[in-house]
mmCIF file as Biopython writes it, N, C-alpha, C and O atoms, coordinates in Angstrom:
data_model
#
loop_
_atom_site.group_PDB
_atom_site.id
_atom_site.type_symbol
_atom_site.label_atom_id
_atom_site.label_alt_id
_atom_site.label_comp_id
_atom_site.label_asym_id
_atom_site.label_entity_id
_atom_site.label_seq_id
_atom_site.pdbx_PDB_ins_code
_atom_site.Cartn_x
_atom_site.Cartn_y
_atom_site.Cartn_z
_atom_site.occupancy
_atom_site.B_iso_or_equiv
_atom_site.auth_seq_id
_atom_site.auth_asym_id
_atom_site.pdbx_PDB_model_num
ATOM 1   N N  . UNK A ? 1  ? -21.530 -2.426  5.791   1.0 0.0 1  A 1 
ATOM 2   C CA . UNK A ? 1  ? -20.406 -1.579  6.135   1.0 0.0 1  A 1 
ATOM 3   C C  . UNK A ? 1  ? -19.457 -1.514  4.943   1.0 0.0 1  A 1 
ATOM 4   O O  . UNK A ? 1  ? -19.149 -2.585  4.421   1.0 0.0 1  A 1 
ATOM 5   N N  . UNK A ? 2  ? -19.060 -0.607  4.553   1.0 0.0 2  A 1 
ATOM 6   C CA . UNK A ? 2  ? -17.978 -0.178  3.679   1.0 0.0 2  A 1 
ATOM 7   C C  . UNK A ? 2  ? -16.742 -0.772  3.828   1.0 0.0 2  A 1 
ATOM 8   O O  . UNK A ? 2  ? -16.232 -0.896  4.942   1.0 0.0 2  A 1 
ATOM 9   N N  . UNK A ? 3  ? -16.140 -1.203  2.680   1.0 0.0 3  A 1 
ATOM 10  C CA . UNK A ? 3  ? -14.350 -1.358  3.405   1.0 0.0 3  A 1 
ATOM 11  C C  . UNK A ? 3  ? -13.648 -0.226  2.947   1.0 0.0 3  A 1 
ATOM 12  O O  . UNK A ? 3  ? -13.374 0.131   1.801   1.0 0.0 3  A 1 
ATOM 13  N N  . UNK A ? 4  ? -13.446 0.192   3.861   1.0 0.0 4  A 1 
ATOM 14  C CA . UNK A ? 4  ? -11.796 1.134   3.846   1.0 0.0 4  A 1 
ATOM 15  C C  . UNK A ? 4  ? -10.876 1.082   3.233   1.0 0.0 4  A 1 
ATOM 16  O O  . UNK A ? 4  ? -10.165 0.280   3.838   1.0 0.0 4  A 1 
ATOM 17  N N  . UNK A ? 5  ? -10.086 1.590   1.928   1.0 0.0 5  A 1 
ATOM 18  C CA . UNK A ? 5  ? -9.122  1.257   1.448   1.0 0.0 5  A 1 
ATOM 19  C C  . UNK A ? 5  ? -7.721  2.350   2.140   1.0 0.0 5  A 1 
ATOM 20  O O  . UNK A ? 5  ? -7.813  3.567   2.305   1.0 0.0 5  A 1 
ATOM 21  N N  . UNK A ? 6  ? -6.579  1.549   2.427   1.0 0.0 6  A 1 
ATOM 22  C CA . UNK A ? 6  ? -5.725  1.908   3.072   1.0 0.0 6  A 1 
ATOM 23  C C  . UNK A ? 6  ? -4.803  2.492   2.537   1.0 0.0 6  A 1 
ATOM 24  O O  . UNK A ? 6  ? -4.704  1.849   1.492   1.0 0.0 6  A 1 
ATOM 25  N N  . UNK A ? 7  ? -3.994  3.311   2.497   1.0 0.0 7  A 1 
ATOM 26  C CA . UNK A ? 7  ? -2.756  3.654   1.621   1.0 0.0 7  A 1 
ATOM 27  C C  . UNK A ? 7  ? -1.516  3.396   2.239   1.0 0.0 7  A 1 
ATOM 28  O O  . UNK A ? 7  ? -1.405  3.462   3.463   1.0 0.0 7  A 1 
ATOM 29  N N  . UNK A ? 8  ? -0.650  3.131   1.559   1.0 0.0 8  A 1 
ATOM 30  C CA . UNK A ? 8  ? 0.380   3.438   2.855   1.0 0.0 8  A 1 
ATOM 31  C C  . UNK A ? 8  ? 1.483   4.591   2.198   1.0 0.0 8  A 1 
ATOM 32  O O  . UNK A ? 8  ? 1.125   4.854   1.050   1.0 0.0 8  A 1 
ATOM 33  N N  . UNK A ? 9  ? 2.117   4.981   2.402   1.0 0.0 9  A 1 
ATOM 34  C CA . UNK A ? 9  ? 3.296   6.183   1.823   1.0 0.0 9  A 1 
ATOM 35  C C  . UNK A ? 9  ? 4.323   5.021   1.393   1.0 0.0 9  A 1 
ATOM 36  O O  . UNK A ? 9  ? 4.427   4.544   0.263   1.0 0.0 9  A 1 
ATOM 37  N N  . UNK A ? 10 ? 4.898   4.747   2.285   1.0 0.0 10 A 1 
ATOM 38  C CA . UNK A ? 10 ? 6.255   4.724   2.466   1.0 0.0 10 A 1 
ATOM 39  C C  . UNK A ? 10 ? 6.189   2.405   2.491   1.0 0.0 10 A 1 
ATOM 40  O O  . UNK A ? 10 ? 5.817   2.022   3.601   1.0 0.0 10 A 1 
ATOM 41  N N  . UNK A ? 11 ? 6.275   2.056   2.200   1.0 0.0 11 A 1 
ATOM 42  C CA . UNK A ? 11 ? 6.003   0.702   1.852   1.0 0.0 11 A 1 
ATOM 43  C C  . UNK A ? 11 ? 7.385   0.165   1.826   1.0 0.0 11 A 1 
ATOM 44  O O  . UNK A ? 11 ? 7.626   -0.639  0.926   1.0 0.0 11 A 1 
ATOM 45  N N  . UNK A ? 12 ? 8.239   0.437   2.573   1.0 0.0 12 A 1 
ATOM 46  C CA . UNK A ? 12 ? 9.655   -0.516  2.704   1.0 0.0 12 A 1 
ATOM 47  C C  . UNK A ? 12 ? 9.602   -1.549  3.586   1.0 0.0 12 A 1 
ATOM 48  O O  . UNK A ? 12 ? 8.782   -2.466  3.544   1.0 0.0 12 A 1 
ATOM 49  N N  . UNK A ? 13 ? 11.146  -1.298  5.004   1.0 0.0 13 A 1 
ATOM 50  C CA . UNK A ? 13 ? 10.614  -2.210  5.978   1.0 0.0 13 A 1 
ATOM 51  C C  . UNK A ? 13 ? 9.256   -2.407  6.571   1.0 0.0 13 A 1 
ATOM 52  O O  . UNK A ? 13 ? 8.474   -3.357  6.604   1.0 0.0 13 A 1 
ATOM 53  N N  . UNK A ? 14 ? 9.248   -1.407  6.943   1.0 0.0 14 A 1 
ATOM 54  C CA . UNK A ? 14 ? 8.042   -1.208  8.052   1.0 0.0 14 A 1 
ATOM 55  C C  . UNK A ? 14 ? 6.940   -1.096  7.544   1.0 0.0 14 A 1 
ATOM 56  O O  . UNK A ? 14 ? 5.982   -1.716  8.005   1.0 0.0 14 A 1 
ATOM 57  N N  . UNK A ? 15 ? 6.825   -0.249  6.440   1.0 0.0 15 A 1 
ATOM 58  C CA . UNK A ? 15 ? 5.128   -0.144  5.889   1.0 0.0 15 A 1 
ATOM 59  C C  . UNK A ? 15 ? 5.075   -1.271  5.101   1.0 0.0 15 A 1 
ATOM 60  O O  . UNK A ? 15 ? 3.891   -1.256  4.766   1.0 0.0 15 A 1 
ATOM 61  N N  . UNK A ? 16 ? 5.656   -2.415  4.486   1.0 0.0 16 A 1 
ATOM 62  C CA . UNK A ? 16 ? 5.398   -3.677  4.309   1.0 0.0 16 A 1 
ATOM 63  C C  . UNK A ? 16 ? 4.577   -4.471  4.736   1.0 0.0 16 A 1 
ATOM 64  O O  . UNK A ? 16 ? 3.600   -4.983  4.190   1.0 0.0 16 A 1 
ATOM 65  N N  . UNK A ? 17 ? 5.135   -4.603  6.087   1.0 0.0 17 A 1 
ATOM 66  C CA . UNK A ? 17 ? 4.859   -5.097  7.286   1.0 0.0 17 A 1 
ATOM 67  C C  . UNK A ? 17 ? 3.340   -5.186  7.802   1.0 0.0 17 A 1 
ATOM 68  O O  . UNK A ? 17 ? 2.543   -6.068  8.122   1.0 0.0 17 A 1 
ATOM 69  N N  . UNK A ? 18 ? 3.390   -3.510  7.686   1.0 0.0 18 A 1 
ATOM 70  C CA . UNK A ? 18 ? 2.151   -3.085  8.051   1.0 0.0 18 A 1 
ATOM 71  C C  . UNK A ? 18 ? 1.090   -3.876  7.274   1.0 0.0 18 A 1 
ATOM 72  O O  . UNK A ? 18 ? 0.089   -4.506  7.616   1.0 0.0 18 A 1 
ATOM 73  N N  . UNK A ? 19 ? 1.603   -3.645  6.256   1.0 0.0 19 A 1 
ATOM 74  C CA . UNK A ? 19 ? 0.200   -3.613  4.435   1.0 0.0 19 A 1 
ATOM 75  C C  . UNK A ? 19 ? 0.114   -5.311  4.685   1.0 0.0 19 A 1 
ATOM 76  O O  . UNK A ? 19 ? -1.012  -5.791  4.820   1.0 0.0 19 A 1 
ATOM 77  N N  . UNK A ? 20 ? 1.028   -6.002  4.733   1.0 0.0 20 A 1 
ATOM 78  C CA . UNK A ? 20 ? 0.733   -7.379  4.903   1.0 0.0 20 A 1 
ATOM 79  C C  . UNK A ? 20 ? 0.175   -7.715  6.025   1.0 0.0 20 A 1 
ATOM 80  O O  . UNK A ? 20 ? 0.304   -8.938  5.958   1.0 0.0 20 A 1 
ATOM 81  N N  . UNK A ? 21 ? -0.417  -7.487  7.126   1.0 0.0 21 A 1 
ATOM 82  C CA . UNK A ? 21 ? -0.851  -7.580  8.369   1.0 0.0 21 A 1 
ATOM 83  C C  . UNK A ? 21 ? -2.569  -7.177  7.643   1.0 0.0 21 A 1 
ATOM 84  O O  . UNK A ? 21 ? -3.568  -7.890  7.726   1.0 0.0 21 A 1 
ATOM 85  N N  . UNK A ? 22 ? -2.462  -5.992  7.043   1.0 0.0 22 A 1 
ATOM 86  C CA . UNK A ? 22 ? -3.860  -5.644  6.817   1.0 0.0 22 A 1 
ATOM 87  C C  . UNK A ? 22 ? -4.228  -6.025  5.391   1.0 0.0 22 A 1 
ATOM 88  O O  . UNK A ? 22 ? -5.149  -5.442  4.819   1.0 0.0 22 A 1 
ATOM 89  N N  . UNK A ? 23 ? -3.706  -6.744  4.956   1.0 0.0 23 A 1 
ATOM 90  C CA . UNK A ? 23 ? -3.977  -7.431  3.848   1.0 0.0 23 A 1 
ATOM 91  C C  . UNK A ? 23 ? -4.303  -8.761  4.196   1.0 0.0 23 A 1 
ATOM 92  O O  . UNK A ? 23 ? -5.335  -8.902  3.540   1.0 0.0 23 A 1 
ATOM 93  N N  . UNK A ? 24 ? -4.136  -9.745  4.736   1.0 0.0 24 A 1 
ATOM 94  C CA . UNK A ? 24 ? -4.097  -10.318 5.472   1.0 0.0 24 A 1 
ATOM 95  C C  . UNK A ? 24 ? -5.519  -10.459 6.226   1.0 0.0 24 A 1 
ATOM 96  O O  . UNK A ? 24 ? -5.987  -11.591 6.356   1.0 0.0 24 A 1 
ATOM 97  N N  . UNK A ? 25 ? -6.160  -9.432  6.685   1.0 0.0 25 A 1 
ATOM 98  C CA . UNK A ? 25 ? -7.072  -9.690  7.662   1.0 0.0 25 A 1 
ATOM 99  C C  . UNK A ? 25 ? -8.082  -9.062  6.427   1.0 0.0 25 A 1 
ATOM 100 O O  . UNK A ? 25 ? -8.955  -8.369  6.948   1.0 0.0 25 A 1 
ATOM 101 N N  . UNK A ? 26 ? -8.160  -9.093  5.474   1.0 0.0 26 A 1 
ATOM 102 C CA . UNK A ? 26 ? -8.785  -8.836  4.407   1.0 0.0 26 A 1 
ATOM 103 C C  . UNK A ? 26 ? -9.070  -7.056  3.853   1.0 0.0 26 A 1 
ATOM 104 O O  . UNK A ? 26 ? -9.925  -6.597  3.096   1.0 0.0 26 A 1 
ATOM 105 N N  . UNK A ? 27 ? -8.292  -6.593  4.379   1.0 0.0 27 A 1 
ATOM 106 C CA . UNK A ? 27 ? -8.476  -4.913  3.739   1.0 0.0 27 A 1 
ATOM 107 C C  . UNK A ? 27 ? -7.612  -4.571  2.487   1.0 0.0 27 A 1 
ATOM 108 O O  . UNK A ? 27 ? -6.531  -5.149  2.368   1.0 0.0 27 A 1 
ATOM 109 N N  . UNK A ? 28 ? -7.959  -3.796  1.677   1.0 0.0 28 A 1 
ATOM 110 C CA . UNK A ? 28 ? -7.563  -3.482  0.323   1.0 0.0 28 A 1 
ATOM 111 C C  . UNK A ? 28 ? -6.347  -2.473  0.780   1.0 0.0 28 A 1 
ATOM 112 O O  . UNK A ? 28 ? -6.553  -1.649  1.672   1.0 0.0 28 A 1 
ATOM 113 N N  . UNK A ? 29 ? -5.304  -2.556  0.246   1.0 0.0 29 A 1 
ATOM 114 C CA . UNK A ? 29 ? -4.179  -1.939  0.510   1.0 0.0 29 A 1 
ATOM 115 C C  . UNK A ? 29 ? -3.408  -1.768  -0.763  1.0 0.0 29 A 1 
ATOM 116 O O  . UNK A ? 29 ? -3.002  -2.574  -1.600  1.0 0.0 29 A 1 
ATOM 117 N N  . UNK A ? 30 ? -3.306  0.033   -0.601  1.0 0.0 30 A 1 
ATOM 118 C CA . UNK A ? 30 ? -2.515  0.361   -2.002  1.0 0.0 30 A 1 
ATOM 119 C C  . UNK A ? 30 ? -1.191  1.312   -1.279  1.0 0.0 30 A 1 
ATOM 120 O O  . UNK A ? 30 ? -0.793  1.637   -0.160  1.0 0.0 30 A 1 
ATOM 121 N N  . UNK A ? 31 ? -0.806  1.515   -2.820  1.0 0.0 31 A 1 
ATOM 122 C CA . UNK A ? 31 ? 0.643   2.642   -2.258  1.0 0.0 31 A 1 
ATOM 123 C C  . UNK A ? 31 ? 1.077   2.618   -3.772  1.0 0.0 31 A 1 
ATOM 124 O O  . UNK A ? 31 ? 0.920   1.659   -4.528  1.0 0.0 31 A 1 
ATOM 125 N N  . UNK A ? 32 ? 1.568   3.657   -4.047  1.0 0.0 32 A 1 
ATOM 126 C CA . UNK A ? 32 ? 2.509   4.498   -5.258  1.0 0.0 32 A 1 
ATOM 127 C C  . UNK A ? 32 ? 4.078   3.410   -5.027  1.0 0.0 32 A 1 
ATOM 128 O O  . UNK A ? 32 ? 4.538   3.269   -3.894  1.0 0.0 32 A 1 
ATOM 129 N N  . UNK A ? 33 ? 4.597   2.877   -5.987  1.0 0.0 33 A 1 
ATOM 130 C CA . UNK A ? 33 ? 5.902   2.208   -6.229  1.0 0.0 33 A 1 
ATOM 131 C C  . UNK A ? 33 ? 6.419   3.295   -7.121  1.0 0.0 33 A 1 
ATOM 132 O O  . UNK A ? 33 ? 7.634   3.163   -7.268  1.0 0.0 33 A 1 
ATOM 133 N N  . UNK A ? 34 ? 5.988   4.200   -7.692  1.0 0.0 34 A 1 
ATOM 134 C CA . UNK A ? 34 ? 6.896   5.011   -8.198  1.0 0.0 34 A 1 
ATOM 135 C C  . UNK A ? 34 ? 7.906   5.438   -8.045  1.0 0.0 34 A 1 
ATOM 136 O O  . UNK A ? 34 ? 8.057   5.735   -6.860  1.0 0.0 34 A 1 
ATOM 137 N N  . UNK A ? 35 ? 8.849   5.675   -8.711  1.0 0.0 35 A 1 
ATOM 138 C CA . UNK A ? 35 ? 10.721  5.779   -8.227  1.0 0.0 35 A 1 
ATOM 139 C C  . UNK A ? 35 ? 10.471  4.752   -6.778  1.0 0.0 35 A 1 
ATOM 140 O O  . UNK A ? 35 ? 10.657  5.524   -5.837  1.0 0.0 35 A 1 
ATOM 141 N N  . UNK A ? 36 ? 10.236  3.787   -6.387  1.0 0.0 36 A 1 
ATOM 142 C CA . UNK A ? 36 ? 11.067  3.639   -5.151  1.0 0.0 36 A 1 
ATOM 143 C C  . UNK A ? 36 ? 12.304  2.495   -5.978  1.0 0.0 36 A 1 
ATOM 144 O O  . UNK A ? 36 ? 12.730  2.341   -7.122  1.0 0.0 36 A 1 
ATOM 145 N N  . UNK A ? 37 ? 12.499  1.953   -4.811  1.0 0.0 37 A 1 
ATOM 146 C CA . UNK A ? 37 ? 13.565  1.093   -5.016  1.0 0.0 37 A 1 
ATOM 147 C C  . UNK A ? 37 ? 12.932  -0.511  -5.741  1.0 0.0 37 A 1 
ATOM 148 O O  . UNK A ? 37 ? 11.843  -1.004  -5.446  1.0 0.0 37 A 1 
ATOM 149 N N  . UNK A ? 38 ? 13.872  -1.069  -6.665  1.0 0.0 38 A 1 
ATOM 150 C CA . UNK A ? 38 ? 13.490  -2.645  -6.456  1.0 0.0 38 A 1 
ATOM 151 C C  . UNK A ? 38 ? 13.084  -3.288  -5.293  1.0 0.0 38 A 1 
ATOM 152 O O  . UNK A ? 38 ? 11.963  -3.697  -4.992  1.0 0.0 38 A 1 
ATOM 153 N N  . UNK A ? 39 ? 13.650  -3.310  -4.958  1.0 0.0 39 A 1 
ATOM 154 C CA . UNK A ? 39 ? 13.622  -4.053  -3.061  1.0 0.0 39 A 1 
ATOM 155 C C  . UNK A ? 39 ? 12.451  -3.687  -2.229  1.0 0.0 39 A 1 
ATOM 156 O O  . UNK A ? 39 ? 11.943  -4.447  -1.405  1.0 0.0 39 A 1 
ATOM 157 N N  . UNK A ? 40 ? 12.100  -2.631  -2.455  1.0 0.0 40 A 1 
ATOM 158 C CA . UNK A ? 40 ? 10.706  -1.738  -1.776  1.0 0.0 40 A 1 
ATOM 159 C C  . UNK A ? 40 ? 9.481   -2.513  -2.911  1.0 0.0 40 A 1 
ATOM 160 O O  . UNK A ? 40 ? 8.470   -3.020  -2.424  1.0 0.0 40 A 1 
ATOM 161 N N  . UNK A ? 41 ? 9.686   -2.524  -4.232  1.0 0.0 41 A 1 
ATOM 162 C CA . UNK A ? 41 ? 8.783   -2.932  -5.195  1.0 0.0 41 A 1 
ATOM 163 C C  . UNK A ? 41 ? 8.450   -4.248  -4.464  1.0 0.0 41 A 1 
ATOM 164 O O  . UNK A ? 41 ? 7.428   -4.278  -3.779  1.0 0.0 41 A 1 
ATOM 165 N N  . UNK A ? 42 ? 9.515   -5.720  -4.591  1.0 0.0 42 A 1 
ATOM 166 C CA . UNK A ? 42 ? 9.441   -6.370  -4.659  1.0 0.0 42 A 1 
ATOM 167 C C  . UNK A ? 42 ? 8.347   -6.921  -2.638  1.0 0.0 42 A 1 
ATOM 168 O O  . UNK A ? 42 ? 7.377   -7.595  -2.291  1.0 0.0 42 A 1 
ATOM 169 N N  . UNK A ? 43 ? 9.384   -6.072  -2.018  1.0 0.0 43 A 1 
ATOM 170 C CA . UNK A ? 43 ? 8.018   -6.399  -0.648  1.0 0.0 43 A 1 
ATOM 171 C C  . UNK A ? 43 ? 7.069   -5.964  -0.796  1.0 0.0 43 A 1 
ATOM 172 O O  . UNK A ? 43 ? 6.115   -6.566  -0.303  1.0 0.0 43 A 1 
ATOM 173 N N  . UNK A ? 44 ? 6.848   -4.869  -1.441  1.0 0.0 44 A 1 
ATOM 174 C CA . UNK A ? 44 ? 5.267   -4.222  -1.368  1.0 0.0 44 A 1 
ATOM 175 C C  . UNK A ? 44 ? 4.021   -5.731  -1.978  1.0 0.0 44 A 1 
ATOM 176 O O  . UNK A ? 44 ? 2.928   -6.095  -1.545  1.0 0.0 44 A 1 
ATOM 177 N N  . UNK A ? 45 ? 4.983   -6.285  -3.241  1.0 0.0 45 A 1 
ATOM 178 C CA . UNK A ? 45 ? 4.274   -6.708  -4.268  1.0 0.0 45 A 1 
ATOM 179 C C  . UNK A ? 45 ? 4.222   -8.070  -3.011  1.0 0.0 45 A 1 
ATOM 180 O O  . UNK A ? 45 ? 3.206   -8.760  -2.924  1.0 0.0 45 A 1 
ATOM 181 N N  . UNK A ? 46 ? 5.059   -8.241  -2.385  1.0 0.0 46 A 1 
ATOM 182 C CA . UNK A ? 46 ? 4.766   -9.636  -1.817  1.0 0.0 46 A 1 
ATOM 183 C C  . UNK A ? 46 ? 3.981   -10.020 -0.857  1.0 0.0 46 A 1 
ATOM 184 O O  . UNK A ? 46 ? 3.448   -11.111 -0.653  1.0 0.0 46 A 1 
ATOM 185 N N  . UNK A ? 47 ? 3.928   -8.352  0.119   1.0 0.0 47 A 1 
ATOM 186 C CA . UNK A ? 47 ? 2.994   -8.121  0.449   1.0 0.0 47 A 1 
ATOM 187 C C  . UNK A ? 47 ? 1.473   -8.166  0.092   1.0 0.0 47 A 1 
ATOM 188 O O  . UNK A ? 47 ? 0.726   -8.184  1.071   1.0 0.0 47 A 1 
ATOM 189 N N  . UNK A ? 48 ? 0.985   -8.184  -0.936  1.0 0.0 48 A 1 
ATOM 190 C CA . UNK A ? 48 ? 0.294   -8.325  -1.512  1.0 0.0 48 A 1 
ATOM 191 C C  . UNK A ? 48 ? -0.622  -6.781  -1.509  1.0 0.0 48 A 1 
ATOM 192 O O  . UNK A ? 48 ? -1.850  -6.710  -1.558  1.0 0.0 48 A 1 
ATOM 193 N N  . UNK A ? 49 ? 0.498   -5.407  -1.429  1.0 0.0 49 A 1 
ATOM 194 C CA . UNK A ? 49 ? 0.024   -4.495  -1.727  1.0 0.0 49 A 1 
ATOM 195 C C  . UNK A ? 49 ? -0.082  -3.975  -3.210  1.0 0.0 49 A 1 
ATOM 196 O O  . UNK A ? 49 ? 0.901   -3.993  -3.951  1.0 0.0 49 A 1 
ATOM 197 N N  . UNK A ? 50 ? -1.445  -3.463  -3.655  1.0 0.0 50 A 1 
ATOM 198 C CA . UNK A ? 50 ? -1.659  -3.020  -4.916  1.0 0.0 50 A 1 
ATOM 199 C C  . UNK A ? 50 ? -1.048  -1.782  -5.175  1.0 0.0 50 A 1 
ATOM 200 O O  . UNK A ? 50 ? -1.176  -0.709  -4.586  1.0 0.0 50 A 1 
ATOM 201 N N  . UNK A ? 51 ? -0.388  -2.083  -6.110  1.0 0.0 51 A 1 
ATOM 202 C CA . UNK A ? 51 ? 0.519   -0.534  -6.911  1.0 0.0 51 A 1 
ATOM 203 C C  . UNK A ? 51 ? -0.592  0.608   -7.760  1.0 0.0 51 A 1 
ATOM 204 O O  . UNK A ? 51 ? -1.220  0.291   -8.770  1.0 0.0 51 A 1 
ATOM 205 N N  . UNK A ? 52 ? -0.645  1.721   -7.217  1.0 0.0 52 A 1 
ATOM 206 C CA . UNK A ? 52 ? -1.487  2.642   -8.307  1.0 0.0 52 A 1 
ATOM 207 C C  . UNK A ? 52 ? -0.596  3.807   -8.801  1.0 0.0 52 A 1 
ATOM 208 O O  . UNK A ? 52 ? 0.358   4.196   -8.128  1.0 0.0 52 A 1 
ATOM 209 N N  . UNK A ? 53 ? -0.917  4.332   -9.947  1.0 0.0 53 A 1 
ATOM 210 C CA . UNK A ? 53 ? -0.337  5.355   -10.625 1.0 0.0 53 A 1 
ATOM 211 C C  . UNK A ? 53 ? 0.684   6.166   -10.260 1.0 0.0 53 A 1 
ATOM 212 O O  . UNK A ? 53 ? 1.750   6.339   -10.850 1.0 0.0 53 A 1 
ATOM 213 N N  . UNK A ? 54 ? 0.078   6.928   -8.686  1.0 0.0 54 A 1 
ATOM 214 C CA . UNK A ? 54 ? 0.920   8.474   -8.424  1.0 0.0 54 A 1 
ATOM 215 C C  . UNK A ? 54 ? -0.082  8.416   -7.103  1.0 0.0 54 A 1 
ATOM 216 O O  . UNK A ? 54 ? -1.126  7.911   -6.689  1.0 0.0 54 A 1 
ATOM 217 N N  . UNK A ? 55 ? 1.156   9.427   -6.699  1.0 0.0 55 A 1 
ATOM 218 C CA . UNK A ? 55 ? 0.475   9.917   -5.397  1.0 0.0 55 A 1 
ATOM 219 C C  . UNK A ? 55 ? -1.065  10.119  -5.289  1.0 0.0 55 A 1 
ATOM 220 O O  . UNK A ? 55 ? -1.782  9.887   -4.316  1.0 0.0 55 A 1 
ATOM 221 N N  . UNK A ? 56 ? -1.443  10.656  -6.642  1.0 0.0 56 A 1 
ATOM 222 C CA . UNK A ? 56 ? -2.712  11.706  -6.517  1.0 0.0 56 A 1 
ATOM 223 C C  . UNK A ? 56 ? -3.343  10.536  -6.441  1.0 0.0 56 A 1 
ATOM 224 O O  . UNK A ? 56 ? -4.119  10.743  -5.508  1.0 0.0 56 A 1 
ATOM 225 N N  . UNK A ? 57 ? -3.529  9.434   -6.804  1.0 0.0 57 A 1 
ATOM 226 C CA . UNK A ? 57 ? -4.503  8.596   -6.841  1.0 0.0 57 A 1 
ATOM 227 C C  . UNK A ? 57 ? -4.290  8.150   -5.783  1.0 0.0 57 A 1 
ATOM 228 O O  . UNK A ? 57 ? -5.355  7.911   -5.213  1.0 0.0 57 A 1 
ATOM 229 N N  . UNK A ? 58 ? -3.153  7.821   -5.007  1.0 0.0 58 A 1 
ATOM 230 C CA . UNK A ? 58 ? -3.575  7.056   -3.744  1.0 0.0 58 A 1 
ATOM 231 C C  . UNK A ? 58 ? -4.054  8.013   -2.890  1.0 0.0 58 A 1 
ATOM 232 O O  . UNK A ? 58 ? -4.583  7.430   -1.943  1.0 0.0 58 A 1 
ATOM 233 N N  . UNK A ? 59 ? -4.131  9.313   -2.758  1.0 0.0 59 A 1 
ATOM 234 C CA . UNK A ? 59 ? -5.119  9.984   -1.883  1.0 0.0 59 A 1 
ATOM 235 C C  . UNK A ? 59 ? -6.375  9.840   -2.124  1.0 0.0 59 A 1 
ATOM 236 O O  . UNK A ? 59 ? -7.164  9.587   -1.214  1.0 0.0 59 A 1 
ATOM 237 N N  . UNK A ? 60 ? -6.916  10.041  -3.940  1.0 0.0 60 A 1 
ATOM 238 C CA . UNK A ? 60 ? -7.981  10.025  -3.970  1.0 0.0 60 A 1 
ATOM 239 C C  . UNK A ? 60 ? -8.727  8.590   -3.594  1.0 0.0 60 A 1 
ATOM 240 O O  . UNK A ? 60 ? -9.895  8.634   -3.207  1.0 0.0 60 A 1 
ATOM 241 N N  . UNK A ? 61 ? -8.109  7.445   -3.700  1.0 0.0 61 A 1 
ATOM 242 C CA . UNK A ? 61 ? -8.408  6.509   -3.504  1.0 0.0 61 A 1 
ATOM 243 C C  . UNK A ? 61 ? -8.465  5.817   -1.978  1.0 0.0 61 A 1 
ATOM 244 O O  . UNK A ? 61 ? -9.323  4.974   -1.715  1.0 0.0 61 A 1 
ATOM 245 N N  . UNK A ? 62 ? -7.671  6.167   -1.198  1.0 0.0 62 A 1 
ATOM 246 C CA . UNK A ? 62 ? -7.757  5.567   0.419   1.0 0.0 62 A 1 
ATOM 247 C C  . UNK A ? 62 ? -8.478  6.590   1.206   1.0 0.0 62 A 1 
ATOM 248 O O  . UNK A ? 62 ? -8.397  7.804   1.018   1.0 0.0 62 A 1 
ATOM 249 N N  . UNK A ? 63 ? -9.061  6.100   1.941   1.0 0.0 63 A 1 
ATOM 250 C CA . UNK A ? 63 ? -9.958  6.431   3.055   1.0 0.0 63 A 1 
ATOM 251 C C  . UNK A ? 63 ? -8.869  6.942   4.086   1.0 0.0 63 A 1 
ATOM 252 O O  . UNK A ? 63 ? -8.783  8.159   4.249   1.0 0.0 63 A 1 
ATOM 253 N N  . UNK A ? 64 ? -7.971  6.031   4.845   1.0 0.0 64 A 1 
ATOM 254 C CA . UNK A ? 64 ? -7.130  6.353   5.490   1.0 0.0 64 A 1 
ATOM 255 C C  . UNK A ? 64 ? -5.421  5.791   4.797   1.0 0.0 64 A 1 
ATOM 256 O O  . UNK A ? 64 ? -5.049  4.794   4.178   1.0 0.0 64 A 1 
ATOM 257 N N  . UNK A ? 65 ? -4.679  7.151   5.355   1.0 0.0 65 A 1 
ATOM 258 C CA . UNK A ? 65 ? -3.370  6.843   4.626   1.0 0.0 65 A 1 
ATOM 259 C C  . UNK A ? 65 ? -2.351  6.558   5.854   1.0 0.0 65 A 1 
ATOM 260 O O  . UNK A ? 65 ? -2.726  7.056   6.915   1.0 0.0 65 A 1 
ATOM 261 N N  . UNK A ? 66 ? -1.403  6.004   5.888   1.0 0.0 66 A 1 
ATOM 262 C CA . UNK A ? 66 ? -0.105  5.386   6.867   1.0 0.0 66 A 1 
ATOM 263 C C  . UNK A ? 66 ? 0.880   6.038   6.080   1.0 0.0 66 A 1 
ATOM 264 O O  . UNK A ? 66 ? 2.072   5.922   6.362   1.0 0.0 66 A 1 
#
């Protein structure tokens, strides 16, 4: 079976949350940090969500996006 890579948009409170839950249960989880905030950087990263380029890549890259 394939793994699914996840995207998420929006990676602050809530999509943090999310990405660490499914990071966690072992799924690959990305999202664009571009312009966001420090504070958004710093949960995403603690989350242990992977940062990619730009938008365009996290479409081309996730299977399903949040």
């Amino acid at each position: 079976m394939k793994e699914i890579t996840i995207g998420i948009l929006c990676p602050g409170d809530m999509g943090h949350s999310i990405g660490k839950v499914l990071v966690s249960n072992g799924l690959t989880v990305i999202t664009c940090l571009e312009g966001r905030s420090e504070r958004t950087k710093t949960l995403a990263r603690k989350a242990g969500i992977e940062d990619v380029p730009s938008c365009q890549s996290l479409v081309k890259e996730a299977g399903i996006i949040l």
